[in-house]
N, C-alpha and C positions, 0 to 999 in steps of 0.2 A: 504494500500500500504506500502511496505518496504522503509525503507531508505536505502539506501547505509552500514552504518553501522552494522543497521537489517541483511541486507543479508551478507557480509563477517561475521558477527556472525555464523548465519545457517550452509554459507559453511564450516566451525571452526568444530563445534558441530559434522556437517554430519561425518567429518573423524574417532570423536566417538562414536556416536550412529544412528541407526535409526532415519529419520525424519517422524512426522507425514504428513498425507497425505495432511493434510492443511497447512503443515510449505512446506513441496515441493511444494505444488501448489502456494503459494506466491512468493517463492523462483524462478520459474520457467518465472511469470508470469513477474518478478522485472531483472530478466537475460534477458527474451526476450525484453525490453525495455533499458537497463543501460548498455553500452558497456564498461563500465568501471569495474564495476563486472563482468563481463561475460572476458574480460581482467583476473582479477583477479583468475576467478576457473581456466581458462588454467595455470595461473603462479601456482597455489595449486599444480593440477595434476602432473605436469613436475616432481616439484619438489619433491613430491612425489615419481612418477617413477622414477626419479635418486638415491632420497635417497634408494627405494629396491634395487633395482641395484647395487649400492656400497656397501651395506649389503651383499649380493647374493655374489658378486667376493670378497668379506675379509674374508667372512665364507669359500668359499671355497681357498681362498689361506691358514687359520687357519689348514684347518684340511691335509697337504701337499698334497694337488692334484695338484701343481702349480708348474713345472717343476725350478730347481736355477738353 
């Protein structure tokens, strides 16, 4: 079984590599029990998709497609 730590590690890593099938299936098995981690991948994700996001609108205001 994961600890808590174990797992926000994983979900760390997953952003850079592939996980093995048996690192997800712990990972998996440690989220459907720990709502505290499973709290935590939603806060990953967001934050995630906000940071492309503001990536995405600065690239594109960089290259003038963004009306002054």
């Amino acid at each position: 079984m994961l600890t808590c730590k174990d797992a926000t590690r994983l979900m760390s890593e997953a952003q850079d590599r592939p996980l093995s099938v048996g690192e997800k299936l712990q990972l998996e098995v440690h989220l459907a029990m720990c709502r505290g981690c499973s709290n935590f991948r939603e806060q990953m994700n967001f934050l995630r998709l906000a940071c492309r996001r503001f990536m995405q609108r600065r690239n594109g205001d960089d290259d003038g497609s963004s009306p002054s």
